[in-house]
Short mmCIF file of the C-alpha atoms (twelve columns), coordinates in Angstrom:
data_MODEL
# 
_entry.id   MODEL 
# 
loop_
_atom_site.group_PDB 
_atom_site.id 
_atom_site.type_symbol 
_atom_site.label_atom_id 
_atom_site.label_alt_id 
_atom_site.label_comp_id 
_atom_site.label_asym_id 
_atom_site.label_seq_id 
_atom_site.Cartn_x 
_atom_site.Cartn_y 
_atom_site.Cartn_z 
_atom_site.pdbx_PDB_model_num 
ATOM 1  C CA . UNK A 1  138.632 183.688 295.600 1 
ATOM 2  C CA . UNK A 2  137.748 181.956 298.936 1 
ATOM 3  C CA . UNK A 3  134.230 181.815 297.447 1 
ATOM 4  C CA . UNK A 4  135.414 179.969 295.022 1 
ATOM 5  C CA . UNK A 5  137.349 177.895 296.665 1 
ATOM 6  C CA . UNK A 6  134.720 177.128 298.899 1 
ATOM 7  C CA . UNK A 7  132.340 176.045 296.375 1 
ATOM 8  C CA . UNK A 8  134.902 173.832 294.819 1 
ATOM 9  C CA . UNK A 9  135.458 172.098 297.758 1 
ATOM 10 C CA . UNK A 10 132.522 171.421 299.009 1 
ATOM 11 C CA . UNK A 11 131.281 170.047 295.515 1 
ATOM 12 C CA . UNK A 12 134.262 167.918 295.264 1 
ATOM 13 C CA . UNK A 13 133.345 166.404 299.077 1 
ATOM 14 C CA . UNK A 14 129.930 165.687 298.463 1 
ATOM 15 C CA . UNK A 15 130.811 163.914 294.938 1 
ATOM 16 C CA . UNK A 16 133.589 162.151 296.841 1 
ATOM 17 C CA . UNK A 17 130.806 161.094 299.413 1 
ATOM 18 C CA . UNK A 18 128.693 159.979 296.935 1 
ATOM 19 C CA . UNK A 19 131.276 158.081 295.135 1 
ATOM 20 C CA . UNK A 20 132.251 156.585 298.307 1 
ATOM 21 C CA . UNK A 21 128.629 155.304 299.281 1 
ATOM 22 C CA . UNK A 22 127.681 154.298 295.827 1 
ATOM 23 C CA . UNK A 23 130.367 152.012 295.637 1 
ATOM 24 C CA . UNK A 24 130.347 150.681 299.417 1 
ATOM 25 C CA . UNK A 25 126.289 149.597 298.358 1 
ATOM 26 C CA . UNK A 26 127.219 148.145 294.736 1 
ATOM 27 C CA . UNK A 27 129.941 145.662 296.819 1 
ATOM 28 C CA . UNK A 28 126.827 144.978 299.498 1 
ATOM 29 C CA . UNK A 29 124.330 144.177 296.921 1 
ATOM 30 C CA . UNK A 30 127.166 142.596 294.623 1 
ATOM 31 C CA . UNK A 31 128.369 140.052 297.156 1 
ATOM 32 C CA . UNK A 32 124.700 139.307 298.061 1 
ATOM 33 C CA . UNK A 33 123.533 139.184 294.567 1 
ATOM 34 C CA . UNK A 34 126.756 136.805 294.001 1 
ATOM 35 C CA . UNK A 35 126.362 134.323 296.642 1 
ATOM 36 C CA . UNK A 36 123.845 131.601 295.648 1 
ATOM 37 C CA . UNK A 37 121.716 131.945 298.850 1 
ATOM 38 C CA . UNK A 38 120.833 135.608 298.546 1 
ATOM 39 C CA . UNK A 39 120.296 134.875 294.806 1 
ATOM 40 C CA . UNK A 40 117.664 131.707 295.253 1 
ATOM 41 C CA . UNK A 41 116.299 133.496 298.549 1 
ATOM 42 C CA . UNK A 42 115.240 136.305 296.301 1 
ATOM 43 C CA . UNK A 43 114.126 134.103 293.770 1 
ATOM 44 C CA . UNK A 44 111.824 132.283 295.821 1 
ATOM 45 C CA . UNK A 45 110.107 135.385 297.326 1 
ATOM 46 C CA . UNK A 46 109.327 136.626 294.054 1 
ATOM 47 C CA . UNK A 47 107.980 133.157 293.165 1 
ATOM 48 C CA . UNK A 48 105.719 132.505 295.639 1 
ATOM 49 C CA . UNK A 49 104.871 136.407 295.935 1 
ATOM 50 C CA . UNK A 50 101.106 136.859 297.852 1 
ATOM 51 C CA . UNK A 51 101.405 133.538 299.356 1 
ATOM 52 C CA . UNK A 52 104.157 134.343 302.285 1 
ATOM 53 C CA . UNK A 53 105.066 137.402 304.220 1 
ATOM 54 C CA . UNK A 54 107.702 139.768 302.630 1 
ATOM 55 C CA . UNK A 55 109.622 139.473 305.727 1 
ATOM 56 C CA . UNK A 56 110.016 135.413 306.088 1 
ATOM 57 C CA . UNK A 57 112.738 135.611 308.695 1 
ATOM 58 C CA . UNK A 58 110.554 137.791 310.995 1 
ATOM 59 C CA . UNK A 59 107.341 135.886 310.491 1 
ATOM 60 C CA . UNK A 60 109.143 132.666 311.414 1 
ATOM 61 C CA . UNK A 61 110.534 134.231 314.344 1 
ATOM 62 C CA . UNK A 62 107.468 135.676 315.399 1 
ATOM 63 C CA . UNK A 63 105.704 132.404 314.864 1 
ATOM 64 C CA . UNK A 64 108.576 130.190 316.775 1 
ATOM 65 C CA . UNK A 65 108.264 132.576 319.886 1 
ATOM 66 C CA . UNK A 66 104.514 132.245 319.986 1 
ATOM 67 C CA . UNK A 67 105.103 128.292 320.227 1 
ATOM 68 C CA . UNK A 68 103.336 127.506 316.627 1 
ATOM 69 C CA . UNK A 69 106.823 126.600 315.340 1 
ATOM 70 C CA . UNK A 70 109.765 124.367 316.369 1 
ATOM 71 C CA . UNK A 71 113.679 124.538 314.936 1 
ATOM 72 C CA . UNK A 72 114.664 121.178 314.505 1 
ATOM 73 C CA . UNK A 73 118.304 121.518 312.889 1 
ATOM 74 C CA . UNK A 74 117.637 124.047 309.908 1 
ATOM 75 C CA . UNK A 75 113.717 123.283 309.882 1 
ATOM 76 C CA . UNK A 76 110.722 124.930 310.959 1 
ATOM 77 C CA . UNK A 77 107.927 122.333 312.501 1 
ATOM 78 C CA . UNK A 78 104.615 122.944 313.369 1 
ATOM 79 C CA . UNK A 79 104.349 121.962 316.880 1 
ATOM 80 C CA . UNK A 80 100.109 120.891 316.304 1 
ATOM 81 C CA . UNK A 81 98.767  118.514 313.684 1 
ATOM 82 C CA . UNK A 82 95.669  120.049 314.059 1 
ATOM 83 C CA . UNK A 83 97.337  123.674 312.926 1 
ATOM 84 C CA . UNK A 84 99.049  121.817 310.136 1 
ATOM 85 C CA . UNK A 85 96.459  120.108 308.722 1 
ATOM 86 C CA . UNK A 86 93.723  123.041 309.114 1 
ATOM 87 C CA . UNK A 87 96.333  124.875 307.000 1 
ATOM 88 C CA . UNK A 88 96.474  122.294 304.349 1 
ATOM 89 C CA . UNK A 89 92.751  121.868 304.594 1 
ATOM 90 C CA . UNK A 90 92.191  125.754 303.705 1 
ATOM 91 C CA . UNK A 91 95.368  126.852 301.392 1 
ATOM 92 C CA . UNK A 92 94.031  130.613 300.468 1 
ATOM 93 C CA . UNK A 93 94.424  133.228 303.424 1 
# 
């Protein structure tokens, strides 16, 4: 019987754990999914896929700390005309 019981148990934990992470990542990717940014941000990876790193946040990061960037408000800025117009002067990586 404490076999049994055992068995039971543990079954009914893990399904209980399951349960419990399955719905704590559907209300993660449900409020992200909901909210417009999340939405459009996803959108516009997929959109200009090949073109810009996966990781945009990182990249721009990377590329602030390194001095080719500047934040002005809620903009990037490149920080040399002569980077900015080499770039636009040779478009394919």
């Amino acid at each position: 019987m404490t076999l049994r019981w055992g068995f039971s148990s543990g079954l009914a934990f893990k399904l209980a754990s399951q349960l419990a992470l399955a719905l704590v990542f559907g209300m993660v990717v449900g409020l992200y999914w909901l909210s417009g940014a999340g939405r459009r941000y996803l959108v516009f990876l997929l959109c200009i896929r090949g073109r810009l790193p996966w990781h945009l946040g990182t990249f721009l990061n990377w590329a602030y700390e390194a001095g080719l960037l500047r934040i002005s408000g809620v903009a990037y800025q490149f920080r040399h005309r002569e980077l900015q117009d080499w770039l636009t002067a040779h478009p394919t990586p």
